[in-house]
DRENVEX-810268 format. One record per residue (C-alpha): residue in three letters; x, y, z. Coordinates in steps of 0.5 Angstrom, whole numbers, padded with zeros to 4 digits, always signed. Example, Ala and Ser with C-alpha at 12.3 -4.5 7.8 and 13.67 -1.06 7.14 Angstrom:
DRENVEX-810268
ala+0025-0009+0016
ser+0027-0002+0014
This chain:
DRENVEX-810268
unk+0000+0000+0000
unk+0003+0007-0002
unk+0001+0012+0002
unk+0003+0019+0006
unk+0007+0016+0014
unk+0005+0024+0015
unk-0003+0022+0013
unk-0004+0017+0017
unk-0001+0020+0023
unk-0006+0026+0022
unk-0012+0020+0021
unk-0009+0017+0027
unk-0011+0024+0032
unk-0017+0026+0028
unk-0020+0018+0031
unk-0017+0019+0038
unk-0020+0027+0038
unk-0027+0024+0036
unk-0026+0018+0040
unk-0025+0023+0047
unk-0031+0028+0044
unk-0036+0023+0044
unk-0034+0019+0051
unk-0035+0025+0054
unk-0041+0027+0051
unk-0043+0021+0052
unk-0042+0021+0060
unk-0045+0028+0060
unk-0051+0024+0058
unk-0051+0019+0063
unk-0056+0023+0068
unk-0062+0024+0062
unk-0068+0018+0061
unk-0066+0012+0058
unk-0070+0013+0051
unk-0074+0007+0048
unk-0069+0003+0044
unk-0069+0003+0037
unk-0067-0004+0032
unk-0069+0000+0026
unk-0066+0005+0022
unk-0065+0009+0016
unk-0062+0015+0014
unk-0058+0018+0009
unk-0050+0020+0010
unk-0047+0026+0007
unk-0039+0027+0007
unk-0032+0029+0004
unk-0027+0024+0002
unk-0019+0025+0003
unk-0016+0021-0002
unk-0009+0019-0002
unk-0005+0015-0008
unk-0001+0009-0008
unk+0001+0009-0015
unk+0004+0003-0018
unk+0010+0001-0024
unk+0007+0000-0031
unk+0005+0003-0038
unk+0000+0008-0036
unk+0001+0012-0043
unk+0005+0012-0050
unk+0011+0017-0050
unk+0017+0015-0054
unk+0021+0020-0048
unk+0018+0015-0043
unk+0020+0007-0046
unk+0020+0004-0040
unk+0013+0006-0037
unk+0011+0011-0031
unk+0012+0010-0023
unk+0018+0007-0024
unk+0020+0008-0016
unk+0017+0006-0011
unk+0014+0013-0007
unk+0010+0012-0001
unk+0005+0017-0003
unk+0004+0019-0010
unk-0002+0025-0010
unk-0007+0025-0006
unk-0015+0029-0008
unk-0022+0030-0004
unk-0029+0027-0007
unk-0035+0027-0004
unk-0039+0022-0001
unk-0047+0021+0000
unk-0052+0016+0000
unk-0057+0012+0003
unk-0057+0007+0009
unk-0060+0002+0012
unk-0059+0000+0020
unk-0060-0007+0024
unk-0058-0005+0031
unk-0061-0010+0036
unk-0056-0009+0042
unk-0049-0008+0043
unk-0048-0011+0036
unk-0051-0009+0029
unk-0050-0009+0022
unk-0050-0003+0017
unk-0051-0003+0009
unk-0049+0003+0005
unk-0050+0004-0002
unk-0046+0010-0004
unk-0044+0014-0008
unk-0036+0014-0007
unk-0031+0019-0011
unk-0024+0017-0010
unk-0021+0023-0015
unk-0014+0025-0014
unk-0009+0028-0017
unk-0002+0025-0018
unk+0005+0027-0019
unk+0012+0021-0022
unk+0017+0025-0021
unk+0022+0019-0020
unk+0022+0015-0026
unk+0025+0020-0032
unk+0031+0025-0032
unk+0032+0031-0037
unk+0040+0032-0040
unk+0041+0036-0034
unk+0040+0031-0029
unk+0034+0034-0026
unk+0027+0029-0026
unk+0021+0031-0030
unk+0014+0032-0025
unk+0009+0029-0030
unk+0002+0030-0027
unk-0004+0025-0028
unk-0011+0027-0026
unk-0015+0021-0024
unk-0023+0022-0025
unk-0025+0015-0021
unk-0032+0014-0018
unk-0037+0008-0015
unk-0043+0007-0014
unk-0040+0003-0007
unk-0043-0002-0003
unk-0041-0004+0004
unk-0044-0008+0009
unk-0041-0006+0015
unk-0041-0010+0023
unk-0043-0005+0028
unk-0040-0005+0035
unk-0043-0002+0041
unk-0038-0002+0047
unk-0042+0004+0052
unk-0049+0002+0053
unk-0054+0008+0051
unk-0048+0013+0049
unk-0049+0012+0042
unk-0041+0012+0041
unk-0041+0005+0037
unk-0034+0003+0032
unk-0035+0000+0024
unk-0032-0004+0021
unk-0032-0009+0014
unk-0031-0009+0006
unk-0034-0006+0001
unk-0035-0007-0007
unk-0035-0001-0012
unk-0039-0001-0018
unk-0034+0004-0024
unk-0039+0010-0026
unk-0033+0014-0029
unk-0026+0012-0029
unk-0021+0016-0034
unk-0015+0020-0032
unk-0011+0027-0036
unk-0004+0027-0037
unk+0001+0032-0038
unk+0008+0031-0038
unk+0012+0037-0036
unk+0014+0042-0042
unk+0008+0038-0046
unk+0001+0038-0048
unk-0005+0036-0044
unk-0007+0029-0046
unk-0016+0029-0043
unk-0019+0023-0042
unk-0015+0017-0042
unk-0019+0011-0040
unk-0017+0007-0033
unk-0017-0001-0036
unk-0020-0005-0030
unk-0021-0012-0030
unk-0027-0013-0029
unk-0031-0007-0027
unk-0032-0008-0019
unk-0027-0005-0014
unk-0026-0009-0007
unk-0024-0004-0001
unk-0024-0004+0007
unk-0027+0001+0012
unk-0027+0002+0019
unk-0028+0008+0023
unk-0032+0011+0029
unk-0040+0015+0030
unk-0043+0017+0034
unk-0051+0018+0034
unk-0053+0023+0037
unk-0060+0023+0039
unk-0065+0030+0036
unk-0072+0027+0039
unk-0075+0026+0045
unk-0072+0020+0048
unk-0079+0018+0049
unk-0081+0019+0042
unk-0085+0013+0038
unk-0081+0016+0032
unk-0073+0018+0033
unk-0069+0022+0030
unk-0061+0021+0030
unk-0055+0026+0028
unk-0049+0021+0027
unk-0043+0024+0026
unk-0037+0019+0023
unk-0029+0018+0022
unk-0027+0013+0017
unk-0021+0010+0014
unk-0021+0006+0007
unk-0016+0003+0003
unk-0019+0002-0004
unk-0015-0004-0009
unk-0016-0006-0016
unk-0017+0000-0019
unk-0013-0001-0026
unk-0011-0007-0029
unk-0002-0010-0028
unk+0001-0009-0034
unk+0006-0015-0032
unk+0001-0021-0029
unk+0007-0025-0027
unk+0010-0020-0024
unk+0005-0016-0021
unk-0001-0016-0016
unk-0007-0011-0016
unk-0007-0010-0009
unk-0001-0005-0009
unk+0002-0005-0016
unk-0003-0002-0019
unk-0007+0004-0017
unk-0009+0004-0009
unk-0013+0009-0006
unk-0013+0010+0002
unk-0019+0015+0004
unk-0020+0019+0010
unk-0026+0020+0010
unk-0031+0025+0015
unk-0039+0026+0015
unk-0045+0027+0018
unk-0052+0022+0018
unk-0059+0023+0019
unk-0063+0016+0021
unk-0070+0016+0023
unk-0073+0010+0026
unk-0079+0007+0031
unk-0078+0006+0037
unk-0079-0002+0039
unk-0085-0004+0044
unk-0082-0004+0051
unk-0081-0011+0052
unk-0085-0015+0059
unk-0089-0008+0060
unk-0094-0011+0065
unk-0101-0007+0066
unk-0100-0006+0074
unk-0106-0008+0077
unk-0110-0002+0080
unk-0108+0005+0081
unk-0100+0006+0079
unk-0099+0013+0082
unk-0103+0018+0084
unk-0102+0026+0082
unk-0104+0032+0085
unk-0104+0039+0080
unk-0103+0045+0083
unk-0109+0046+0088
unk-0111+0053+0087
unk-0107+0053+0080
unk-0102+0056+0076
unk-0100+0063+0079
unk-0095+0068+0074
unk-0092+0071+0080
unk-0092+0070+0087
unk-0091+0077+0092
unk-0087+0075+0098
unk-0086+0078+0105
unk-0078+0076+0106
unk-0076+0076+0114
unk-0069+0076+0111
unk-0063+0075+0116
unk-0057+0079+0116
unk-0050+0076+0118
unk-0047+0081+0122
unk-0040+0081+0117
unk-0036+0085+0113
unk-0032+0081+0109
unk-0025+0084+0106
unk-0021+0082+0100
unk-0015+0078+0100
unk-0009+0084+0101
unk-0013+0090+0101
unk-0016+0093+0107
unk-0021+0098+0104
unk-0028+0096+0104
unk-0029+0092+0098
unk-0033+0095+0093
unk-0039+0089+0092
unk-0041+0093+0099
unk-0045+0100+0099
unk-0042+0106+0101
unk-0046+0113+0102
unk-0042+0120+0103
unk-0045+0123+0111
unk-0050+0127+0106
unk-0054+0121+0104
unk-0056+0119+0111
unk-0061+0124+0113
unk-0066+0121+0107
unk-0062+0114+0106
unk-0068+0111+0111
unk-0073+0114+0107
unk-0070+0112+0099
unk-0067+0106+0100
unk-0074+0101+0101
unk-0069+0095+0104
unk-0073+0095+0110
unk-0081+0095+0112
unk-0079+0095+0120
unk-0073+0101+0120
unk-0075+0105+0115
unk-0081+0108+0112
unk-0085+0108+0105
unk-0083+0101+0103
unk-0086+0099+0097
unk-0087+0092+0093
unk-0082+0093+0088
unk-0078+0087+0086
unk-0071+0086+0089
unk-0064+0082+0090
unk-0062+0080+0096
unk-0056+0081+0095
unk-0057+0089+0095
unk-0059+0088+0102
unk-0054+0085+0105
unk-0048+0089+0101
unk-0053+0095+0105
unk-0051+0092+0112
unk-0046+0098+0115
unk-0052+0102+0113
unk-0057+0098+0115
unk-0053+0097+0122
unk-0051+0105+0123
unk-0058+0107+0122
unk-0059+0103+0127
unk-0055+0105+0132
unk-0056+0112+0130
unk-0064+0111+0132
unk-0062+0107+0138
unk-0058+0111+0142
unk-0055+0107+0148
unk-0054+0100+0144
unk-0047+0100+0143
unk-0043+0095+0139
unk-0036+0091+0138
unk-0032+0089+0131
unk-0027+0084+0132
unk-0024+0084+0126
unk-0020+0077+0125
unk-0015+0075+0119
unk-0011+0069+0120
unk-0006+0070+0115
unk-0003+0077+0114
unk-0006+0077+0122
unk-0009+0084+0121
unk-0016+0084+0124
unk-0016+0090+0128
unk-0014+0094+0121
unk-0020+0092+0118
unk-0024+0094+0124
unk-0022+0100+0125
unk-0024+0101+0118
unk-0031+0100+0119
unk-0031+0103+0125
unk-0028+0109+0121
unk-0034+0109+0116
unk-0039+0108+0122
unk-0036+0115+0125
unk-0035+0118+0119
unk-0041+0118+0114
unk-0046+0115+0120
unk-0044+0121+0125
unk-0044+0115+0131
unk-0040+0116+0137
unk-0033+0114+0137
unk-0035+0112+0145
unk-0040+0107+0143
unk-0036+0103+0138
unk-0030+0098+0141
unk-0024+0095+0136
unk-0021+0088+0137
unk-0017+0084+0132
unk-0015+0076+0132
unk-0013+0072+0129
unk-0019+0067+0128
unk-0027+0070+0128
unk-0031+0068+0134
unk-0033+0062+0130
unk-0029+0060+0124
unk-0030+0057+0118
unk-0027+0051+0116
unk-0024+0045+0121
unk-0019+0039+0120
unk-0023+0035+0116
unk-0023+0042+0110
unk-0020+0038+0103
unk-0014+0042+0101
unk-0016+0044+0096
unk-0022+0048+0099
unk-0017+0052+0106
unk-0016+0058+0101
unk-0023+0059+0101
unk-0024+0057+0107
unk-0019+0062+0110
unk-0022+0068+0106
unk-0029+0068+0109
unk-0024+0068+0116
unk-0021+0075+0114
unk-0028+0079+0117
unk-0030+0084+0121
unk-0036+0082+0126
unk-0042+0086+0128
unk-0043+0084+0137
unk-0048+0089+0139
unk-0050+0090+0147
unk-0057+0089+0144
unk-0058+0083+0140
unk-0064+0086+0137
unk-0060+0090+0132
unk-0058+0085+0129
unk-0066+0083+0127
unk-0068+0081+0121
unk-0070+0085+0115
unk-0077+0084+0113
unk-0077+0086+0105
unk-0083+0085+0100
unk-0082+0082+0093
unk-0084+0080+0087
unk-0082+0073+0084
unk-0084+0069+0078
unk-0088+0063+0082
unk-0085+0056+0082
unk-0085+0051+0089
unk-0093+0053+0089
unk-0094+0051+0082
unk-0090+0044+0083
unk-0094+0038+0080
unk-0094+0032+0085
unk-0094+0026+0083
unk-0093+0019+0089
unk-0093+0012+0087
unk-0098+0007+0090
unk-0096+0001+0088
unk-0095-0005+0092
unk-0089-0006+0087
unk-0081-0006+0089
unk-0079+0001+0085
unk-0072+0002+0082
unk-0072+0007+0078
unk-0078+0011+0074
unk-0080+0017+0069
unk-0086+0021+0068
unk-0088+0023+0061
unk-0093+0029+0060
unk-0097+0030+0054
unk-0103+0035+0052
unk-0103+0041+0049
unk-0098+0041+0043
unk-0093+0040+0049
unk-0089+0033+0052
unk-0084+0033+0057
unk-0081+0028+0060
unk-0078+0028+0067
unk-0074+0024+0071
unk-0071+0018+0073
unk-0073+0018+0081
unk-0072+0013+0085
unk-0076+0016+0090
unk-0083+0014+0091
unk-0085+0022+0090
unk-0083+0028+0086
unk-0085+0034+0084
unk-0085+0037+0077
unk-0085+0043+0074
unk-0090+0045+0069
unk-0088+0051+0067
unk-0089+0052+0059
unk-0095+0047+0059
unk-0100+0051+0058
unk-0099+0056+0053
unk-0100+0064+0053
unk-0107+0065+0055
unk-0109+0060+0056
unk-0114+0059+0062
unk-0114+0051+0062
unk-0111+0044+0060
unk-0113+0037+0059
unk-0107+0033+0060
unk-0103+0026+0060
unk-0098+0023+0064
unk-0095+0017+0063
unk-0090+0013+0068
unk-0086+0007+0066
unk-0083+0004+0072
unk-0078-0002+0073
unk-0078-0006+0079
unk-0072-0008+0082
unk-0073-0016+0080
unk-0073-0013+0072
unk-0079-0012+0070
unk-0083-0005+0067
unk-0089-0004+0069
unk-0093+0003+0065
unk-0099+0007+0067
unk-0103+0014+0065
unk-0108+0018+0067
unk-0111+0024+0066
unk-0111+0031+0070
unk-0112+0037+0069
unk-0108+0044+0070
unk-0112+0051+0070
unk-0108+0058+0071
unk-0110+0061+0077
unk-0113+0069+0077
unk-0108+0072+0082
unk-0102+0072+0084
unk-0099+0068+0089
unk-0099+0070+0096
unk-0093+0067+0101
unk-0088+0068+0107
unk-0081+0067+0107
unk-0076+0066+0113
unk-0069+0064+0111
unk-0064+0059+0117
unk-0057+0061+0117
unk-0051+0056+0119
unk-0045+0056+0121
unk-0040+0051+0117
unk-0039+0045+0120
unk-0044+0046+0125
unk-0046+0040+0128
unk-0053+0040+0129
unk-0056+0047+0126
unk-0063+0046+0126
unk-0064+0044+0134
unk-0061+0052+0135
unk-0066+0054+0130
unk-0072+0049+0132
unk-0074+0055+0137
unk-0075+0060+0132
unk-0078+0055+0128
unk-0084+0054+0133
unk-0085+0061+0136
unk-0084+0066+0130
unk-0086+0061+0123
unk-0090+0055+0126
unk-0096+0061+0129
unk-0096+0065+0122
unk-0098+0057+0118
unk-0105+0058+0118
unk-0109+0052+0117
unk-0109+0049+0110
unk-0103+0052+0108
unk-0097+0050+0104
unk-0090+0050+0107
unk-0084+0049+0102
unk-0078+0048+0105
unk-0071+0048+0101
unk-0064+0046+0104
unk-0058+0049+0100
unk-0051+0048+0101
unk-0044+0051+0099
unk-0040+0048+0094
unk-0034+0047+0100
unk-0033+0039+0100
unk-0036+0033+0097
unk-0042+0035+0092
unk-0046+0029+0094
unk-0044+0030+0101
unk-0047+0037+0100
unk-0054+0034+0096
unk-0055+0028+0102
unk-0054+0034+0108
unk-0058+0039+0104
unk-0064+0035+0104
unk-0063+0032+0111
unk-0062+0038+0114
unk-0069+0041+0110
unk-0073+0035+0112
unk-0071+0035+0120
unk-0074+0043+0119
unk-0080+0040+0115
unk-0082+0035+0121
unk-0081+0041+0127
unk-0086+0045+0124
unk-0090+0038+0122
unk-0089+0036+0129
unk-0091+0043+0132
unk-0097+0045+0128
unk-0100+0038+0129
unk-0099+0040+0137
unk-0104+0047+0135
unk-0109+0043+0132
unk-0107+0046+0125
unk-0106+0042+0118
unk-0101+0044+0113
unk-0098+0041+0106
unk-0091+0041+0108
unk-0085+0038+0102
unk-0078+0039+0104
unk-0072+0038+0098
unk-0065+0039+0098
unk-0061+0042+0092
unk-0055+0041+0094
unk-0049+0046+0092
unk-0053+0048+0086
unk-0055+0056+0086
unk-0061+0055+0081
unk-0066+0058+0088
unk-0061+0062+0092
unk-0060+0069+0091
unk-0051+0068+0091
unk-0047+0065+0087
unk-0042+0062+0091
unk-0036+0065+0089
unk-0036+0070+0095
unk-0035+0069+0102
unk-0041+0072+0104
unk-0045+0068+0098
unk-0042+0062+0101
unk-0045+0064+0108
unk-0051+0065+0105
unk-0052+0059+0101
unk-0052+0055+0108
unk-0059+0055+0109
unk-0066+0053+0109
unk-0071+0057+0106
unk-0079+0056+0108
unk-0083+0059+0105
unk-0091+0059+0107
unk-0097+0060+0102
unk-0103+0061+0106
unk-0109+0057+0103
């Protein structure tokens, strides 16, 4: 086989990049719904051919300046050309195994220089070039092999026979005239090659679909002889002494095909699952009373000792109307207005909010402790808070004392802190701390918002067979709309409907399906029929929000009084309640998810326990997110985002 080294190598790392592609691609499909398989498909391939030429010793023209034939050297690559390449294929994929037939039109054109064979008087070899018009009509049963189940990353392989449609080549000899069209012998018409490459079916409908649509991107090598006939039988042979073509090849494929009946589906006696629709309907909006909490701290960038600039500064002139502009608070300051807001703008506005207050109480007085554990300067960092508190806020210097240490009164990060997150750990340690003589200072901020609905639109839906569950989906039809949600592995879930019910539409018949498999293999299937409806007002809820500490031990047992004197008593009687635990993203993620979700529950059962002590009734759902900010107001790429993100949120819509 005559072909370029540097070709082959470049064909090499192109199927190496193209196997890393899809296996990652794949891995990041691993959490979606398994689809429904598909054993049939059919579609069209669309590519481009890089052809490489083994050209072989022979008498490919009549020239009395060329007596002994052409190619005479043998030349590891002789030209190289592109083609293209499209057809029509049919695919039997039963399950890690499958074979693949294509009938293609395949162009194997190229253009080739015999530079070696022939030497002008002054010793320099004449550069012939030889155009070679050659194209099939290919046809190639190709076995398919899936080494990852669902990836749709599978390796072909297998021959393929060509059928001539246009064999002819131009000559021109150097310094001479263009010979055109120049028949190629063949010896029997038919070519013979092999083929072998990578795809990967990506999957472009609805996993859940009857009918599904793939986008295979593919990477194939193919070597292609007995494209001419020897001019010495004896002495030759066609598989590399002729003309030989080495083809990299590169395209997409569009397949269809239907899904396969699911096999050993079993019609589950009685109901399967039961839902529940939002109760009182889809709401647009919700208007939220947040009774916000404020950690007294101000945190300090690495090597600077200003006062970051997230953190909102006003000038000594700003402070007589500050109360009465700002809108942040309901209970410190006046003509607060509904109007959406970010939590954020709260708590970057606490030496504000906390030199208002101590400017309208008079005999409070406070304590910053500063702390740094690294550069070790926390009395530094104070003073510049206390700076700006006499400053801008006109508050006594008396009534302000300054300490620094080390490490804040309780310090982020312990022994058992990964190394690789101790640097943030000890940046959230570089803050100075409000200590006030009078804790109410420190209360909470009562703020009232705008928010797109969400919690109280959830669809909920809770599995009632007697069967042991492994893993299960919901599919929700209706409306022009589909929408599949899961795998679950737990017994209920909770689904967004958002974009089921059109623009203006007040109501909606819908379907859902569940497909569940049981833990002994088999898969059981159900639907029924429920109805959505758009809810006339907007929503109307109580926020609260728990803070901890990291690493704390035991956070919601020092917020369980809180929880049974100040949120239990404002649930009313058939209320809902939401409880959301959230995390940082300090430690491991699963970690993170299993104590978000512990720490959601063990609040959901105080409330539980205490509202059944008051003869109250409430629908109470807990959920852990984790590490994820989907439904927090910080990112966790500050300090005081991280601080903020150890929480969980109740919220409470009245009935």
């Amino acid at each position: 086989m005559k072909t370029s080294p540097t070709m082959l190598i470049r064909g090499c790392a192109a199927l190496l990049a193209f196997c890393t592609i899809t296996s990652f691609a794949s891995a990041q499909a691993a959490d979606q719904p398994e689809p429904r398989h598909v054993t049939w498909r059919y579609g069209v391939n669309l590519g481009l051919n890089y052809n490489l030429s083994g050209v072989g010793y022979a008498d490919w023209v009549t020239d009395p300046a060329r007596p002994y034939g052409q190619f005479i050297e043998k030349v590891l690559n002789d030209g190289s050309g592109l083609g293209a390449y499209l057809g029509v294929m049919a695919e039997y994929n039963p399950s890690w195994w499958g074979l693949q037939l294509r009938v293609s039109y395949d162009n194997r054109g190229l253009t080739a220089k015999d530079n070696q064979s022939y030497k002008d008087a002054q010793g320099a070899y004449y550069s012939d070039e030889y155009v070679f018009h050659n194209a099939y009509i290919s046809i190639e049963p190709l076995f398919r092999l899936n080494p990852f189940k669902n990836s749709g990353f599978h390796i072909k392989v297998g021959p393929g026979f060509g059928i001539k449609t246009a064999t002819t080549f131009d000559y021109t000899p150097q310094g001479g005239t263009q010979q055109k069209d120049i028949p190629l012998a063949m010896p029997t018409g038919f070519t013979f090659s092999m083929v072998g490459g990578f795809g990967w079916d990506i999957l472009l409908s609805d996993g859940q679909a009857d009918r599904q649509w793939f986008l295979t991107p593919f990477l194939e090598t193919s070597f292609m002889t007995g494209q001419r006939d020897v001019s010495f039988p004896s002495l030759q042979g066609a598989f590399d002494d002729a003309l030989s073509t080495v083809t990299i090849r590169a395209g997409i494929g569009i397949k269809m095909g239907d899904a396969d009946p699911a096999e050993g589906v079993v019609a589950p006696v009685g109901k399967m699952f039961r839902i529940t629709p939002p109760e009182d309907g889809i709401y647009s909006k919700r208007v939220v009373d947040d009774f916000y909490p404020i950690r007294p701290f101000v945190f300090f960038d690495r090597n600077d000792t200003k006062i970051p600039s997230r953190y909102v500064t006003i000038s000594a002139g700003d402070t007589p109307t500050w109360g009465n502009t700002s809108g942040l608070t309901a209970d410190d300051l006046t003509n607060v207005q509904a109007r959406p807001y970010r939590q954020g703008e709260v708590y970057y506005n606490i030496m504000n909010i906390f030199g208002y207050r101590l400017k309208t109480t008079p005999s409070a007085t406070v304590e910053l402790i500063g702390s740094d554990p690294v550069e070790k300067n926390g009395e530094v960092l104070a003073n510049v808070v206390k700076d700006y508190l006499v400053n801008t806020w006109g508050i006594d210097a008396n009534r302000i004392s300054v300490k620094g240490q080390l490490n804040p009164r309780i310090p982020s990060g312990t022994a058992r802190t990964p190394a690789e997150d101790k640097p943030l750990a000890e940046i959230e340690n570089r803050r100075v701390e409000f200590v006030f003589s009078d804790p109410n200072l420190g209360r909470r901020v009562q703020l009232r918002a705008e928010r797109e609905a969400n919690e109280e639109n959830l669809v909920t839906t809770e599995l009632t067979t007697n069967e042991s569950i492994d893993t299960w989906t919901a599919t929700i039809t209706g409306g022009g709309q589909r929408k599949t949600y899961g795998p679950f592995s737990e017994m209920t879930a909770y689904m967004d409907p958002t974009g089921l019910l059109a623009t203006g539409q007040q109501s909606g018949l819908f379907t859902m399906e569940v497909v569940a498999k049981t833990t002994d293999g088999r898969t059981l299937t159900e639907s029924e029929q429920f109805t959505l409806v758009r809810a006339a007002n907007d929503s109307k809820m109580e926020r609260y929000s728990l803070i901890f500490d990291y690493a704390e031990e035991d956070p919601v047992k020092r917020s369980e009084q809180f929880l049974r004197q100040d949120v239990a008593p404002r649930v009313t009687n058939n209320a809902s309640v939401f409880v959301q635990g959230h995390t940082d993203n300090l430690g491991k993620e699963d970690v993170n998810q299993k104590l978000s979700a512990q720490r959601a529950t063990q609040v959901r059962d105080v409330l539980s326990n205490e509202l059944s002590s008051k003869g109250k009734k409430a629908k109470i759902t807990a959920r852990g997110f984790g590490e994820s900010t989907d439904s927090t107001m910080f990112p966790n790429d500050l300090p005081e985002g991280r601080m903020y993100n150890r929480t969980v949120i109740i919220d409470v819509k009245p009935k």
